[in-house]
N, C-alpha and C positions, 0 to 999 in steps of 0.2 A: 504493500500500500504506500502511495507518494501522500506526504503530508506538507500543504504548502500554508505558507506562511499567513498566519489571519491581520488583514484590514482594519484598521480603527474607522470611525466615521460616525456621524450618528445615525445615519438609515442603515445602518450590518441589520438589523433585528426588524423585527415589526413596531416592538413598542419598547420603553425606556427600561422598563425591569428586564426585558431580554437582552438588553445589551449591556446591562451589569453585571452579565455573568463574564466571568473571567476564566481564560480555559490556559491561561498560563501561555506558554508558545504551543499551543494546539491553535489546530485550525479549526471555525465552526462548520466544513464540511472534510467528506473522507474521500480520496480518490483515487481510483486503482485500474485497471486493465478491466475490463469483460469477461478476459478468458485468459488464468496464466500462459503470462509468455505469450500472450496478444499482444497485438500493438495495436491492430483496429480501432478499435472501440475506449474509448475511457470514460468509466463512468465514477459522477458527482453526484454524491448523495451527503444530508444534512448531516451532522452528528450533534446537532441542538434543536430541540419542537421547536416549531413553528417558525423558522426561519423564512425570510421573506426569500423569494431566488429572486425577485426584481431586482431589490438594492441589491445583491449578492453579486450578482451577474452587472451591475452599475459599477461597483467598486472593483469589476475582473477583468474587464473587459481585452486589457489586454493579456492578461492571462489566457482568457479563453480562445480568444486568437490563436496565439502561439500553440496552442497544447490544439487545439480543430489544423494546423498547419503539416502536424507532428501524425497525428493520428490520423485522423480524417473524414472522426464520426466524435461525438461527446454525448454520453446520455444523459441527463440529469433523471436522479430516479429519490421517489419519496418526501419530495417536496409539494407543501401543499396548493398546487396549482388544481383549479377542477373549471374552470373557466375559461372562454375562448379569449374575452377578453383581454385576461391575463397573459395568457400564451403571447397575445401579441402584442403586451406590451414588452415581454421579455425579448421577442426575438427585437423587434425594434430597435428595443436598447442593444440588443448585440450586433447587431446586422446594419440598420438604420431603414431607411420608410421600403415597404414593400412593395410585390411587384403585380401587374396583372396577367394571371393568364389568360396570351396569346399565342400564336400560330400554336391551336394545341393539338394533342392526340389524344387525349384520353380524356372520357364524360367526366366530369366536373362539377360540382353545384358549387356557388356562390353561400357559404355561411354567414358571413357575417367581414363589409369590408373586404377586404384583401384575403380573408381567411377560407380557403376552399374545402372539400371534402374531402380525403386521401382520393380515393377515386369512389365511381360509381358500377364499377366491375360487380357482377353477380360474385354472390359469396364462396362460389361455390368453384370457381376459375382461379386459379394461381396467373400470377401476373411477374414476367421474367424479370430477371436482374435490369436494368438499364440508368444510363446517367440523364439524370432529365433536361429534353430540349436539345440534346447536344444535334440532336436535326436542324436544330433551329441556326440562323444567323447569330440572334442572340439568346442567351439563355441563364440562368439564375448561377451567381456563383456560390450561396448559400441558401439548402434548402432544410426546412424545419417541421416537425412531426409532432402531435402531441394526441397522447391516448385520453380520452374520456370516457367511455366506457371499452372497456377489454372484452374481446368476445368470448362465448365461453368454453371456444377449442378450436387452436390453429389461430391463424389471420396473424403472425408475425411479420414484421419485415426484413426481410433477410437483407445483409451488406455486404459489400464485397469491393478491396483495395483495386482499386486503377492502377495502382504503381504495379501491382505484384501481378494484377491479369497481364500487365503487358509484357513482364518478364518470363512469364510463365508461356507465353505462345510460339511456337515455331519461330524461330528466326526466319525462313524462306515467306512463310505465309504474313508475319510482319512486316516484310519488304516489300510485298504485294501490297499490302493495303497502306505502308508509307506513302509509295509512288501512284498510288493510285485515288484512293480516300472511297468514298461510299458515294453511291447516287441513290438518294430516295423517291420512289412514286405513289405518288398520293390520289387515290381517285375519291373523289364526294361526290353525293346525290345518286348514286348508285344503286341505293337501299341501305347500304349497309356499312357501319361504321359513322363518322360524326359527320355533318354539313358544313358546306365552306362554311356558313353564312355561323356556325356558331365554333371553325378553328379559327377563322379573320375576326369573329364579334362584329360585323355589318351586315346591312342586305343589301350592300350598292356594290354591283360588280366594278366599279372603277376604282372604290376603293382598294379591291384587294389586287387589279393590276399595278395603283402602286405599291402598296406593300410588298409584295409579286418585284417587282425591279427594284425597289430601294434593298432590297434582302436575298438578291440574285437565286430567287427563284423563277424557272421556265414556267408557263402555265399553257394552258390548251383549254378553251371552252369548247364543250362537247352538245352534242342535242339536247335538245333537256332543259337547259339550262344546267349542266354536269360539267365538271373542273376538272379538269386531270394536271396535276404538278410533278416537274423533276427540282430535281436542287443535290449539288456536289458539295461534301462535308468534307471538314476532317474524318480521319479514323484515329490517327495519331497527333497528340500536341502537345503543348509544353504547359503547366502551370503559370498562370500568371504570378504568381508571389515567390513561390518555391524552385521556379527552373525544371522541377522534374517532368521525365516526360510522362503521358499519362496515355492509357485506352480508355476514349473519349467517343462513345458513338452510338448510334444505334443500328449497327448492322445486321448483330442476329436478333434484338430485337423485333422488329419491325419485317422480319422476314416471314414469310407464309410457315416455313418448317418451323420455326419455334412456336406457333399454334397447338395445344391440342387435338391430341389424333383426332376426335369425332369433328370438331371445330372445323378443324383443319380440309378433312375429303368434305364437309357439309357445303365449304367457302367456291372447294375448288370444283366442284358439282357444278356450281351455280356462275362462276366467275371464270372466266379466259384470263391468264398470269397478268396482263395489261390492261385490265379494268380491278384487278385487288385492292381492297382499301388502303391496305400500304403494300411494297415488297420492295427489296431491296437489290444494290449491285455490286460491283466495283463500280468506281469514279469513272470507268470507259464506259460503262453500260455493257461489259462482261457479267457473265453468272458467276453466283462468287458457289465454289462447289461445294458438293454435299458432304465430303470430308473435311472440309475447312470447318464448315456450319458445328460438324458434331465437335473439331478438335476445342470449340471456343466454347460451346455447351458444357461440355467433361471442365473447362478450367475456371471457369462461373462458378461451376457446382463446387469443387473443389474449394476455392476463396472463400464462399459465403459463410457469412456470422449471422449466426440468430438470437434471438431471447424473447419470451414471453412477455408480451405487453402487461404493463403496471396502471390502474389509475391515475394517473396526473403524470404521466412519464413526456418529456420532452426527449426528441429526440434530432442533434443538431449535426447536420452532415455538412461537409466541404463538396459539392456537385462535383467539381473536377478530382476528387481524390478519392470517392466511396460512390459506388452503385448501390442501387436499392429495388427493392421490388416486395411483392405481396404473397402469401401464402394463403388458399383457403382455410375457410372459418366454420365456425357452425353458431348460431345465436347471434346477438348484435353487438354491432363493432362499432364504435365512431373514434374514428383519428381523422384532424385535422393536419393542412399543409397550409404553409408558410412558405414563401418566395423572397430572396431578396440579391441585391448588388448585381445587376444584371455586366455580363458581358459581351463583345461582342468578335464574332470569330477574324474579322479582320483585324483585329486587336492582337492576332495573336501569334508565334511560331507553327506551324503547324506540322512538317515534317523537317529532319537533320537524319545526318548517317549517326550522330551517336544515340538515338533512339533505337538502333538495333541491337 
């Protein structure tokens, strides 16, 4: 267990009798690894009632920084947070004002402000590993979780290091996707999957031809009034803060094979590979092939961290250093998402030789 040095101030506590208590050079929380000899995860929990995590997280802030830099997930667990609120005035204060989702993929409801629903996926679908938005242009460089009701079997969120997926993949096939990067295709109005008209947030198609060219994405208006988009990503890039390099993408994501088996023949029964709601490429618009797809399945699986959701659990990720994804549930689940510090891919490195 790392014990770090406690903060004077008069907001440490909630109220003034709690902050007269004196713990000597203890600190008033405990914090440790997730999982010996992890480095993932580190989680902060109180080791005094009732401790506010507002002020806490106010007087840390560059702690937490550093130590979300190092790891690349923080859980705070056992703190009395049970409101959405709150959550977001925490993440706020860590992060600073939050973001909207745009260009999305995944159904989404509106809670509360800026505060979304984890997703709106049946409970009953697992939802793969991926770094979110890294489709996108721009995309969140801290994204934030917080359990309020736990469900009552399954529905965790598994994580998984960027640094260590990309160390972990073939050299030959990491060369391939440096020189190359990913092309995504998107089809809306289709039936199936979300409408331009709620991943853009308008109903005016000229808005989303600009957004469409300020965000060098292609588009294609099809009969219908139907959208079809391409748009070339990274697959590999650098950290902005840290230098390191990272797998940054959503390649197998977003690809028909990572579907569920019944899911999966149900889609492709119905769908020609060029009308799929999503499917993915190489950067040429090559098939990226079916040994590649499994070799990066088996090294997801392998990376991921889990742990069972806690009432009031915050859970604070670095987007570019830690994946995340969903497990089915049974019973009801409510975790909220939090968005923030947006970036943007022109901002950034995206392929070097020493990434291999």
């Amino acid at each position: 267990m790392i014990k770090l040095p406690a903060r004077g101030g008069s907001g440490s506590l909630q109220s003034r009798k709690r902050q007269a208590i004196q713990l000597s050079n203890e600190t008033w929380v405990k914090v440790a690894p997730l999982e010996t000899g992890g480095s993932l995860l580190l989680v902060i929990s109180p080791m005094v009632k009732d401790i506010s995590l507002l002020h806490w997280v106010a007087e840390h802030t560059t702690l937490i920084q550093e130590q979300l830099l190092k790891h690349g997930g923080i859980l705070f667990r056992g703190f009395p947070v049970c409101a959405v609120a709150e959550f977001e005035h925490v993440i706020r204060t860590v992060a600073g004002e939050l973001l909207d989702y745009r260009d999305r993929s995944s159904p989404r409801s509106s809670v509360e402000g800026k505060i979304y629903t984890s997703t709106d996926y049946p409970a009953n679908q697992s939802i793969f590993l991926h770094s979110e938005n890294s489709y996108a242009a721009t995309w969140p460089l801290k994204i934030a979780f917080c359990c309020l009701t736990p469900p009552q079997q399954g529905g965790e969120t598994p994580i998984a290091d960027t640094r260590k997926l990309l160390q972990r993949i073939d050299p030959h096939i990491r060369d391939r996707f440096t020189q190359r990067g990913v092309m995504y295709v998107r089809n809306f109005g289709d039936g199936l999957g979300l409408s331009w008209q709620s991943v853009f947030q308008t109903e005016d198609p000229t808005q989303v031809e600009q957004f469409c060219q300020e965000n060098a994405i292609e588009l294609e208006w099809k009969s219908g009034n139907r959208l079809r988009t391409r748009q070339v990503r990274q697959a590999i890039t650098q950290h902005p803060q840290t230098g390191e390099w990272v797998w940054f993408n959503h390649a197998l994501f977003f690809h028909v094979s990572t579907l569920e088996p019944l899911l999966r023949q149900a889609i492709l029964a119905e769908f020609s590979e060029a009308d799929l709601p999503h499917h993915t490429y190489y950067g040429d618009g090559s098939p990226i092939e079916a040994d590649v797809l499994t070799h990066l399945r088996q090294i997801y699986l392998q990376e991921q961290v889990q742990f069972p959701w806690q009432v009031g659990d915050i859970l604070l990720l670095d987007n570019m250093l830690a994946a995340h994804g969903r497990m089915p549930y049974r019973g009801i689940r409510k975790v909220v998402v939090a968005m923030a510090e947006p970036m943007h891919y022109q901002d950034l490195n995206h392929s070097d030789s020493s990434a291999k």
